[in-house]
N, C-alpha and C positions, 0 to 999 in steps of 0.2 A: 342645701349645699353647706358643706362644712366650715366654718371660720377661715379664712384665708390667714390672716393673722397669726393663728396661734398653731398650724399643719406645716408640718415637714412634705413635703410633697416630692417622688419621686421624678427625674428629670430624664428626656432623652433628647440627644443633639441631634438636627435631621440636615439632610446633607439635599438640598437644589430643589426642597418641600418649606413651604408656610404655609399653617393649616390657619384656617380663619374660623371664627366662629358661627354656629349654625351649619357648617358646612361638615357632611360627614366623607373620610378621608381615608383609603387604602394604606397604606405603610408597607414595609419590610424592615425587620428589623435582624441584623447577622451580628453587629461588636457584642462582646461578651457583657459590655457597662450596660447598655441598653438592653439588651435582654433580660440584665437582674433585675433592671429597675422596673420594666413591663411585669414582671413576674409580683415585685413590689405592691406594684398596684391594683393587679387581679387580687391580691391578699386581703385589700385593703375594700371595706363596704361599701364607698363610696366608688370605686374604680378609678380614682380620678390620676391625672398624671400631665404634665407641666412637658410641652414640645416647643421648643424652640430651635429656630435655622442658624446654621453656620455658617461664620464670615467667609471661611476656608472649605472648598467641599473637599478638598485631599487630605482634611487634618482628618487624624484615625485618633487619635484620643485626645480632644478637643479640650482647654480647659477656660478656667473662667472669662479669661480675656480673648478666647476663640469663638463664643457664643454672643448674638442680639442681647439686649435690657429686655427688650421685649417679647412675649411670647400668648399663647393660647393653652388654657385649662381643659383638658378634654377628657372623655370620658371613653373608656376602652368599650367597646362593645362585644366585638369575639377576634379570636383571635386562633391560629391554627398554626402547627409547627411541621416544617417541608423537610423531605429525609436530607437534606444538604446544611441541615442547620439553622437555616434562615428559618425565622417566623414572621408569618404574614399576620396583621392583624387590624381591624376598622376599629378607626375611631369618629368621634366625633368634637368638632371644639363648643366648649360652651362660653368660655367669657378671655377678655384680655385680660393679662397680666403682667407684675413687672417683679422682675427678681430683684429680691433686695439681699438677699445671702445664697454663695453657695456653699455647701459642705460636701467637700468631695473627701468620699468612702472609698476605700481599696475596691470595692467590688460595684460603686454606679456612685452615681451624683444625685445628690437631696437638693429643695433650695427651702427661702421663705419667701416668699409672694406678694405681693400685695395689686388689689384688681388694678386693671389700668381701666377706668370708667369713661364711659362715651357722654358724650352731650350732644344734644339735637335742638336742632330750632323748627317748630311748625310753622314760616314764614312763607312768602309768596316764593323770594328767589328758591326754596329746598325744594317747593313744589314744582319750579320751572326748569331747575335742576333734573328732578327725579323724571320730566315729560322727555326733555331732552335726551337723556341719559339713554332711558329705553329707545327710543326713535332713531339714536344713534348705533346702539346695540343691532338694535331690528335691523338697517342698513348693512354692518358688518358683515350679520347671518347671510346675510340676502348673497352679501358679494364674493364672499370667500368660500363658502359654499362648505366650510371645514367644522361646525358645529350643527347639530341637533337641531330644526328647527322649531323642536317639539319644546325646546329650553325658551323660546321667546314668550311661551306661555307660563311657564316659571317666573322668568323676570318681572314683565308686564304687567304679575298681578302684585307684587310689590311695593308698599308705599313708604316703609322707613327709608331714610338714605343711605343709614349704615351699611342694613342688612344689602342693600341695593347694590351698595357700592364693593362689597363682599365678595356676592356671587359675580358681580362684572370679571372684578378681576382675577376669579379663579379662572374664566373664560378664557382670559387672554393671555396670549402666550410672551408674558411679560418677563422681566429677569427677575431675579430674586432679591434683588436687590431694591428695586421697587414694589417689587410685592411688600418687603417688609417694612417697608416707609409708608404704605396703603394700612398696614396692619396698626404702624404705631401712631399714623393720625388720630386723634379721639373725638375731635370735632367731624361728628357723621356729614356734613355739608360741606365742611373742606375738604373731607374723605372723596365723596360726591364729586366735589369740582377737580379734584386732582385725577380722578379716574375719566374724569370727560375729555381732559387735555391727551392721556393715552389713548383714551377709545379714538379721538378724534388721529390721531398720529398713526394710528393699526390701520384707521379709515384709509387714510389716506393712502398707505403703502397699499393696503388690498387694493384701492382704485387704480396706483401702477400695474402692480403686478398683473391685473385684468385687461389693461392697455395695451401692455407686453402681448398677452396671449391674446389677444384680436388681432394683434400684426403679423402674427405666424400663424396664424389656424389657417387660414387659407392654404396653406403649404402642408399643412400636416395630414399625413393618411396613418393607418394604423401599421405600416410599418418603417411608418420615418421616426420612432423613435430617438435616434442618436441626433436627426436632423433636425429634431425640432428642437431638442435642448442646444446645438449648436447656434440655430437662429435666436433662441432665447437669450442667449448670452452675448451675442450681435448686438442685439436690442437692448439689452442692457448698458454694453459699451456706449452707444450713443446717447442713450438717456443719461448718462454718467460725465459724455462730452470727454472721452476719452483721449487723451493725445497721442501723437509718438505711435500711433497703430502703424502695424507692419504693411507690406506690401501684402496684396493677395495673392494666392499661390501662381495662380497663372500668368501675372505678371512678373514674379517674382522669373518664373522661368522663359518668360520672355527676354528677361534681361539677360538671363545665364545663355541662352542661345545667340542673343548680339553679341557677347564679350568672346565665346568661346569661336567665332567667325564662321561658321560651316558656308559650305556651298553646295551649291548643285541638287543634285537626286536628296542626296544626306537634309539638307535645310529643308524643301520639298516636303517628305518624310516625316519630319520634328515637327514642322507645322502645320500637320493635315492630322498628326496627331495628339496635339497642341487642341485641335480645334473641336475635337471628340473629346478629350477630357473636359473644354470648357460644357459640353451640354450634358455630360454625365452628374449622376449623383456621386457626390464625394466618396459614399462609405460604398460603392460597389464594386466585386469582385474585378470587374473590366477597370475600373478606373485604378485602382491597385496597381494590375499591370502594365497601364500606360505610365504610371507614374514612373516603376523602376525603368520602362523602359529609357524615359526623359531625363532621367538623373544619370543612365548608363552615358547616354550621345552627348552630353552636354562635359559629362568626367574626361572624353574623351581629346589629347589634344591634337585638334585640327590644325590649328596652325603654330603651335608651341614647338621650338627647334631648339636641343643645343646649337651652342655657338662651336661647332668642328675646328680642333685646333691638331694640325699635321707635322709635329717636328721632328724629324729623323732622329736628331741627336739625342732629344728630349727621350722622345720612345723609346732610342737602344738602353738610355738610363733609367727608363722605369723596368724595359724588362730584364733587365740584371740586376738592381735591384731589389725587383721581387721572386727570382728565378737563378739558381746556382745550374751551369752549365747549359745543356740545350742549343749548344753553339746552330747548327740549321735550323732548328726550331725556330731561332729568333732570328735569323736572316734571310728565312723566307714572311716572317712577320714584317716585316723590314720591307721588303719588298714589294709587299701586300702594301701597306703603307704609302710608297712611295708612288703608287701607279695611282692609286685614289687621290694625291697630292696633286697629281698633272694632268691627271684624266677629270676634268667634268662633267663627263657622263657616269651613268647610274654602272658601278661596277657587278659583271653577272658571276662574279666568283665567290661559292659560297664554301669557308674553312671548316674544315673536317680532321682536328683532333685526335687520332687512333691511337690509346695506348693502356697498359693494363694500367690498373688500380692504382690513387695515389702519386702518380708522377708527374699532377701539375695541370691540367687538362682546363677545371675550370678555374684556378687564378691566372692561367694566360689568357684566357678571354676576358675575366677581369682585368687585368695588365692593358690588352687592347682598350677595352673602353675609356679607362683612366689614360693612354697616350692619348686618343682621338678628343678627347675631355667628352665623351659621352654618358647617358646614363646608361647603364646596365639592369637586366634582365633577364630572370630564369626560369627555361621550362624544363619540368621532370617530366621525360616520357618514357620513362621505364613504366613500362606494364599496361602503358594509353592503349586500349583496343575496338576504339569507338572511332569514327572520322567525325562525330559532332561533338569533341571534345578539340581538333584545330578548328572546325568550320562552325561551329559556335551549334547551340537547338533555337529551332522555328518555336516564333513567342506562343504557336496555339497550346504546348506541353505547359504543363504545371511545372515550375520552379525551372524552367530555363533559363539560361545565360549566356552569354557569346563565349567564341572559344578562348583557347589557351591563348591564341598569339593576340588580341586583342585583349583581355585580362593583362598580359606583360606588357604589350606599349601603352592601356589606364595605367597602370603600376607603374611605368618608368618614368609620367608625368612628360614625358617628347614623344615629337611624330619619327623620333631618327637616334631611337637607343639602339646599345648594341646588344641583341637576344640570345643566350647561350640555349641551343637545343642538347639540352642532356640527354646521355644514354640513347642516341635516334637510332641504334638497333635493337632497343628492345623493344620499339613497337610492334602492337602484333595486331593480325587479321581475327575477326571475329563475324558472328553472324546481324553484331551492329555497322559493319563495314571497316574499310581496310585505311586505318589510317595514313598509312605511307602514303598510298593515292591524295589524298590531301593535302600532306606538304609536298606532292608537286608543287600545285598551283603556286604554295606560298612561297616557294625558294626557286621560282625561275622568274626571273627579272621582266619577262616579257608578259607575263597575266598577273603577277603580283599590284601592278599600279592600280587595277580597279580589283582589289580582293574583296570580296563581299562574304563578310560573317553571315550566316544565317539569323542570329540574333538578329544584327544591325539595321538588315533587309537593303544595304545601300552599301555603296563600294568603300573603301578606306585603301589609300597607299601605301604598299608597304614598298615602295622601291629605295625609299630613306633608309631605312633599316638594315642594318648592319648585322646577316646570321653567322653563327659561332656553331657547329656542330661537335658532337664529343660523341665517342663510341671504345669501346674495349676492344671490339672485331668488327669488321665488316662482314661477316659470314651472312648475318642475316639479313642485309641490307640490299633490298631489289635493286634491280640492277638499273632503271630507270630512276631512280632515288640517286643511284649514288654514279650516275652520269651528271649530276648536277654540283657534286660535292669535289672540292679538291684535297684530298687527302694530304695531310702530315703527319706523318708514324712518329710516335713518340716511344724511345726504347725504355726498358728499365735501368735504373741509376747504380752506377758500379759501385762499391765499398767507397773509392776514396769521394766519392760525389756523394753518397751518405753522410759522411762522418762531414764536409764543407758544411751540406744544408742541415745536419744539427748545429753545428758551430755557430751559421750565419743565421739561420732561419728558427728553428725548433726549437733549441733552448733558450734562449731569450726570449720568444711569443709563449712558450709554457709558463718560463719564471713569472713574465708580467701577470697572467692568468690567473695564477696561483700566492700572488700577491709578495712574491721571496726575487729577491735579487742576488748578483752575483756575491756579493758578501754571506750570505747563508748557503748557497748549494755552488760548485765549479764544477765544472764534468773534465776529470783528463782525458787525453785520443783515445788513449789503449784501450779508457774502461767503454766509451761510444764504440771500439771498432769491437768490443767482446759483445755490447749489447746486441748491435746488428748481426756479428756470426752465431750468438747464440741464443736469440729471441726473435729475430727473425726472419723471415722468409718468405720474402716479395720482393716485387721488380719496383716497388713505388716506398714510400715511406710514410704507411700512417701507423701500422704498428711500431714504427721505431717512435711515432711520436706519441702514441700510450704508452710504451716504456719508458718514456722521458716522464709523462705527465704521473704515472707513480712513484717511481720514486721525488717529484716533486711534493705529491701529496705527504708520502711520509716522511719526507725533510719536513714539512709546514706541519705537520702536527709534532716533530721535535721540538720543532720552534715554540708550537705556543704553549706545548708543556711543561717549559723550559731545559728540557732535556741537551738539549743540543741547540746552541746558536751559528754555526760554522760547520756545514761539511764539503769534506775535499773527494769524489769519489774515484776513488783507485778501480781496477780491474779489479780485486781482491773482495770491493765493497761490491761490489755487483750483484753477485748472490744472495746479498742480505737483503736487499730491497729487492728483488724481482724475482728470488725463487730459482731452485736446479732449471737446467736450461732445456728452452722448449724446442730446440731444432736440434739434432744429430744428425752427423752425415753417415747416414747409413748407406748411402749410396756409391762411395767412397770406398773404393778396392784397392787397395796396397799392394797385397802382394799376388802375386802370378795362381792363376785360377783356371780351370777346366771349365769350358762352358758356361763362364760368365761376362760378359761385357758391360761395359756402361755405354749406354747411349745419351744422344742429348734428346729435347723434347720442347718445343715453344707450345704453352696456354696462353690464356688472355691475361692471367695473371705473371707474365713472363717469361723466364726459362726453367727447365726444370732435368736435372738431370735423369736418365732411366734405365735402370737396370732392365738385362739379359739375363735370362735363366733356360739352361738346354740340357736336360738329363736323358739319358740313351737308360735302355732296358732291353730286356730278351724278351721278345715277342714277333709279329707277324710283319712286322712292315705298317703299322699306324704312324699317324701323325695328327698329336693333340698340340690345341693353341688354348690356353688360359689369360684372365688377366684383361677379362672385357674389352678386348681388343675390334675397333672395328674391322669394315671388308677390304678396306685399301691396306691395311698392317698384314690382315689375313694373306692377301694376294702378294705384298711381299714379301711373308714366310715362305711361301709358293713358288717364288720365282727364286726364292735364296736358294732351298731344295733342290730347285731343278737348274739352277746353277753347279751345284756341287754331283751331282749326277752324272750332269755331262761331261766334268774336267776332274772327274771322280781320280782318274790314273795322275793326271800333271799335280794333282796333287796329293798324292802319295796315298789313297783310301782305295780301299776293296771297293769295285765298284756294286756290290751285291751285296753293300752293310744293309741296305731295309731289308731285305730275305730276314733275316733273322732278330731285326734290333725293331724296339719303336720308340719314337720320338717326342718328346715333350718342351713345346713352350711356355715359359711364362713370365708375365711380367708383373712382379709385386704389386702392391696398392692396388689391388683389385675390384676395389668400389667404385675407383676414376675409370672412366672411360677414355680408352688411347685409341686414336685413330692418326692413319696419313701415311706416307711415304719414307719420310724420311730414316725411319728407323732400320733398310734394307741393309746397310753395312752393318748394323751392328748385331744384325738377326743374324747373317750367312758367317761372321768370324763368329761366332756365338755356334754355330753350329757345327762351323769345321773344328775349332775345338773339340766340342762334344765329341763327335765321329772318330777324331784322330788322337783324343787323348792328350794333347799337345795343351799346355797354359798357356791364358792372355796377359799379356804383361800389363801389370797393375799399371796406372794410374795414368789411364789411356781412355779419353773416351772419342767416340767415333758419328758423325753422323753422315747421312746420304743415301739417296735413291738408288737402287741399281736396278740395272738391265740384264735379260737371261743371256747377252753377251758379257758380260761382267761391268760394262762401263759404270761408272759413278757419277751421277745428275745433281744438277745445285738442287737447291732447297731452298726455303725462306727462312726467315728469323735467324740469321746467325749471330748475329750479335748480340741477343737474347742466351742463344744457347751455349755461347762461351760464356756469357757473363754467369752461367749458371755453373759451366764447368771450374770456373775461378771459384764461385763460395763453395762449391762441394771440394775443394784442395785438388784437382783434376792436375798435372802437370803438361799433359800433351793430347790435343784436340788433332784428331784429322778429320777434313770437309774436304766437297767435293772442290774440282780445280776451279769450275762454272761458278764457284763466289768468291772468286779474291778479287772481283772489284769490290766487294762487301767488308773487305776489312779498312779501307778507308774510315768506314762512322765506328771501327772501335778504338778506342783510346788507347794512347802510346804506352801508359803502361800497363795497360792488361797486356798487352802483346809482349812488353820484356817477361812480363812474368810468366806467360803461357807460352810453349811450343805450338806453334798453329802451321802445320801440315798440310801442303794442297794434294789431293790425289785425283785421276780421272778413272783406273782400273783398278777393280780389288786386287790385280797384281803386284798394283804399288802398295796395298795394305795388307799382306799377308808379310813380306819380308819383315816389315817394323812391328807388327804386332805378335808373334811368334818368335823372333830373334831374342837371342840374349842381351844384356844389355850393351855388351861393347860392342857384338856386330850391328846392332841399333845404332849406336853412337856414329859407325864405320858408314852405316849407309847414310846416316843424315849430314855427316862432314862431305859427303859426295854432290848432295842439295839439295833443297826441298823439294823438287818435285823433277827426280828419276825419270829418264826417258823409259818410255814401254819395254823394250825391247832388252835391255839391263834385266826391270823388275822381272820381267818374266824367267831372263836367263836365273834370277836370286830365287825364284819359285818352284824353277824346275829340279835345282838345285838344295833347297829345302824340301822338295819331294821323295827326292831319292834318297836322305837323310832317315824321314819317318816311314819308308817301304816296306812291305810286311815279307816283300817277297824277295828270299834269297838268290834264285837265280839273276844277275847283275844283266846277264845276255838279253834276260827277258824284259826287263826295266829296260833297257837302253834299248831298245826294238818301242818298246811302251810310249819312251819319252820322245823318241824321233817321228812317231805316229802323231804324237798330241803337239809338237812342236811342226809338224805339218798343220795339222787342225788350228794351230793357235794361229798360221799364217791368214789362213783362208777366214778365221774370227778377226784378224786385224785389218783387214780389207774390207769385212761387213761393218767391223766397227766405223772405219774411216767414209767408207759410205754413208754411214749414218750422220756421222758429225755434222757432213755436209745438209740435212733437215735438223739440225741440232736446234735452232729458231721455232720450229714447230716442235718441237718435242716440249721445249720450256713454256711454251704459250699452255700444251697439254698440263705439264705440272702445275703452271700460277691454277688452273681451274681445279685441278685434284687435290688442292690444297685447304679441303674445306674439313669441318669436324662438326660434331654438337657442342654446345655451351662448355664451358669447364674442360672439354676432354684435351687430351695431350695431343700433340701429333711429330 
């Protein structure tokens, strides 16, 4: 061996390794220092090279004061380089040493050395030592079962202490920290006795840990893995005298079913399967599922109630302050109210909400809950087509759960929230069953108190429960569903009930949202009433409140641009924030037209005004309908036709124009599908126009049923279909005479501002629509609703006006013929009147459409 003394020796730091001497030793070596220095010492004849452990094992370039004094001289052996860089290489150690200099080089560390020499005594205790030592070793082997037992014949034969003491502790999975306090001992016998006090401490822990696993082998099969390390660590805890340990799971839910109170079948239920999870194995599929199921009955509150507080006064002040106008809306809430205040019993009256988009539907079932101080609750069933989405799925399916209405009263934390069923006509039948059938049970008062979720398998009450339904139409709502419902029509909000609920509602819940108060953005009326005519176009107001919320957005980025701190918006600014405008009334006829009318039109989304379109041609006698019209519109194009056939003469038309003419109707916006009755008036003056050449006087629009006697039948949605005539600039509406109890719910000043017309025969609506305007004016100063027998004389009369025929002899023989005829129609008519109750009962039912379409 070379001079230790007077050899520069190259150095590597090892990181959670002490290599001892005699002992030969695997490595890796990846830092660049260490590798030059490995490299160094392959150079060198001797191979020799100086390894010492770090204090630090995350230090990456270690330096003097991050390395032991103490270390091992070792001799490389071979060594091999892996395509990732790293080099692998054995060594061996051959003697201790102790650094007395390092020279740290840019490219590795040197030091100078000097031996750290052992001393040994051949005395009794070294020998009692070294019996011991192995005897003890041997035992380890024996019990830990984790080393070689091939090494005890290695050890065994053994007689220095040093070296004894050496290989013990490479054995033992000791820290490095005491390894290298074993490495700088140099007294081989102290070395010795210190390595007996750990062997003996290893000892000992193996003898637990062997302890341990005798207490749970009995339990353990070859697929209780997870089970056995769970009891492993059981036993651990008590061997440790663990305190503060939690409850076990099963009592833990023992106590959750005391507190939670159940009764009856439900407690029954929880503790028969309470009783199967205790003998199941924890980690099994079934025990999984009883779990969720135990966590679902226990979430549930059985006996947790709001405290129901009923105050008339209170409630009128919450629902006007969260609600501009809705004057019956809230007075039959009110009422509702008021019977639940006095009545103790479970009330069977379930509210039913009807109105298009937007106009409030579910914050007044919100509104209700907050009067009653209940909590609230929401189910979407738009598009539910399952009946085990109310009645909950049977726990044998994979990933079931109870239903919706059970989901909302866990979620509302009470057994007596109020539940808003959203959209209950869009549920639909499928081939998983029909869920309307389902909420039978739930929303009749008399099967509701023992409702049994499928999930739950045990009844739950829902007669506490407080339902709120909402719907756009009841079109599609069976007819047993909605004998249970009490309907409240909700109409769409006129201009001035817009422009309140921005004032009070909209623009200040947007400002706040949008973090801008009134000092940065003010809306004047003018420019709110330009938004609403000319962005947009609904019976409700959520588009009005997306045009609010943009141009709040680009005020708030004025703001924080600093572009602008303060805007005032005028009618003028309107444009700039929201863009040319999205509505046009194109529907909207000014001036006097051949074969055009406007009609009116109720969707679910409100009113909607609808043009007449009636072009004549030369040809055979056809009659084309355009404008996806359904069979009830069909039929009364059909009967307008053969109205005008039959009284062809009284009113002034060839009765032989189809001989040579054909017919075309249509009605714009041809993607919508239009269906329903009421458009009869405005199809037959749409076509006597046509026929007779004659213009309809602008800004006139007309709705109602008619009969192949000419009468004129109510309708529905009038008040929709004015309110639609008003934003389209309509000035003069005639309906039939059978709705002027309906103009009650329309507001005083739509009605100054509209002309609203009663009529019962299209007698009385040929003089006003045909007339000029000051014999218009002439017949409307006479009154709004002309006795028969006038308009006819003003018909027969405008007959003979547009006559094509000049003999006057032959007209007047014409007209005394038809004014016979029209005797014997006014006697059928008044006949009829008398089942007039059965006729209207016919219309409420023909009054049906598909989704979206007009009627």
């Amino acid at each position: 061996m070379a001079d230790l003394t007077s050899t520069i020796f190259p150095l590597i730091p090892l990181r959670d390794v002490v290599v001892f001497p005699q002992m030969v030793t695997p490595l890796f070596v990846h830092r660049p220092k260490s590798i030059a220095a490995l490299e160094q010492a392959l150079m060198r004849d001797d191979r020799l090279i100086v390894l010492v452990a770090q204090k630090d094992s995350e230090c990456e370039d270690p330096g003097k004061d991050d390395i032991y004094q103490i270390g091992t001289l070792a001799e490389v052996m071979q060594m091999l380089k892996l395509p990732d860089g790293t080099v692998k290489v054995l060594v061996e150690g051959s003697v201790r040493v102790r650094i007395e200099q390092i020279v740290e080089e840019p490219t590795m560390l040197t030091v100078h050395v000097l031996e750290h020499a052992e001393t040994s005594n051949d005395d009794v205790l070294t020998k009692t030592l070294i019996r011991v030592s192995v005897e003890k070793f041997e035992q380890f082997v024996k019990t830990t079962k984790k080393i070689n037992p091939e090494s005890l014949l290695a050890v065994s034969g053994i007689g220095q202490p040093g070296r004894l003491a050496d290989i013990i502790a490479t054995y033992l999975g000791l820290e490095i920290a005491e390894k290298q306090h074993c490495l700088e001992i140099a007294d081989a016998t102290a070395r010795l006795e210190y390595i007996g006090h750990l062997l003996s401490r290893e000892l000992e822990l193996a003898d637990l840990e062997q302890q341990i696993h005798d207490k749970v082998r009995f339990n353990l099969e070859k697929t209780q893995r997870e089970y056995y390390l769970r009891e492993k660590m059981r036993i651990i805890q008590e061997e440790l005298n663990a305190e503060g340990e939690a409850l076990g799971e099963i009592a833990e839910y023992r106590l959750k079913i005391k507190k939670c109170r159940m009764k009856g079948v439900a407690l029954e239920k929880v503790n028969k399967e309470l009783t199967r999870l205790e003998k199941m194995m924890p980690q099994s599929a079934e025990a999984a599922v009883i779990r969720t199921y135990l966590d679902t009955m226990v979430a549930l509150p059985w006996s947790k109630r709001s405290k129901e507080i009923i105050d008339i006064e209170r409630a009128e002040d919450i629902l006007d302050e969260d609600h501009y106008g809705l004057g019956k809306v809230k007075e039959r809430i009110l009422e509702y109210l008021a019977v639940r205040k006095l009545s103790k019993e479970p009330q069977g009256t379930i509210l039913c909400l009807v109105g298009p988009p937007g106009v409030g539907k579910t914050s007044l079932a919100r509104s209700i809950a907050r009067a009653m101080n209940r909590k609230f609750a929401r189910i979407s069933l738009g598009g539910v087509n399952d009946e085990a989405e109310i009645r909950g799925h049977r726990r044998t399916y994979i990933g079931a759960m109870p239903g919706r209405i059970i989901q909302a009263i866990k979620q509302a934390g009470t057994r007596n929230p109020v539940v808003l069923l959203d959209e209950i006509e869009k549920m639909t039948r499928s081939y998983m069953g029909d869920p309307t059938a389902a909420m039978l049970e739930v929303l009749d008062p008399d099967q509701n108190e023992n409702f049994t979720d499928h999930y739950l398998d045990a009844p739950f009450s829902l007669q506490e429960v407080v339902f709120i339904g909402t719907a756009n139409a009841l079109d599609y709502v069976p007819r047993p569903l909605l004998d249970r419902l009490e309907v409240i029509n909700l109409s769409g909000y006129t201009e001035e009930e817009k422009v309140a609920i921005a004032e009070l509602h909209i623009i200040p819940k947007t400002l706040k949202r949008h973090g801008l108060s009134q000092k940065h953005l003010k809306f004047q009326a003018p420019a709110i009433r330009r938004i609403i005519q000319e962005y947009t176009r609904e019976a409700g107001v959520r588009n009005l409140e997306r045009a609010v919320a943009t141009i709040c957005r680009k005020v708030a980025t004025k703001v924080v641009t600093g572009k602008s701190t303060t805007v005032k918006l005028t009618p003028q600014m309107v444009h700039d924030y929201l863009g040319p405008a999205k509505v046009l009334r194109e529907n909207e006829v000014k001036g006097a037209q051949v074969g055009l009318v406007t009609g009116l039109a109720w969707t679910e989304t409100g009113g909607e005004t609808l043009t007449v379109e009636v072009n004549t041609m030369p040809g055979k006698g056809n009659f084309q309908l355009t404008g996806q019209l359904g069979d009830i519109m069909k039929e009364s194009a059909q009967a307008s036709l053969s109205y005008i056939r039959s009284h062809a003469e009284m009113l002034g038309i060839d009765p032989g124009f189809l001989d040579s003419r054909d017919l075309h109707i249509h009605l714009p916006e041809g993607a919508i599908p239009k269906d329903g009755p009421s458009a009869g008036v405005a199809l037959c003056t749409a076509l006597i126009s046509a026929v007779s050449k004659r213009p309809v006087v602008g800004n006139i629009a007309m709705t109602g049923e008619i009969t192949l006697r000419g009468r004129v039948l109510a309708i529905g949605g009038l008040k929709e279909k004015v309110l639609a005539a008003l934003r389209a600039g309509i000035k003069t509406v005639l309906f039939p005479r059978g709705n002027e109890k309906d103009l009650q719910d329309i507001p005083e000043y739509v009605l100054e501002k509209l002309e609203l017309i009663p009529v019962a025969h299209l007698d009385e609506v040929f003089p006003i629509v045909f007339k000029t305007d000051e014999k218009k004016k002439d017949a409307r100063r006479k009154g709004a609703s002309p006795r028969r027998h006038a308009a006819r004389q003003s018909a027969r009369g405008w007959a003979r006006t547009t006559s094509s025929n000049g003999n006057s002899r032959t007209s007047t023989n014409n007209s005394k013929t038809s004014t016979s005829n029209n005797r014997t129609s006014t006697k059928n008519s008044r006949t009829s009147t008398n089942n007039s109750k059965t006729f209207n009962n016919s219309r409420t039912n023909s009054r049906t459409s598909t989704n979206n379409s007009r009627r």
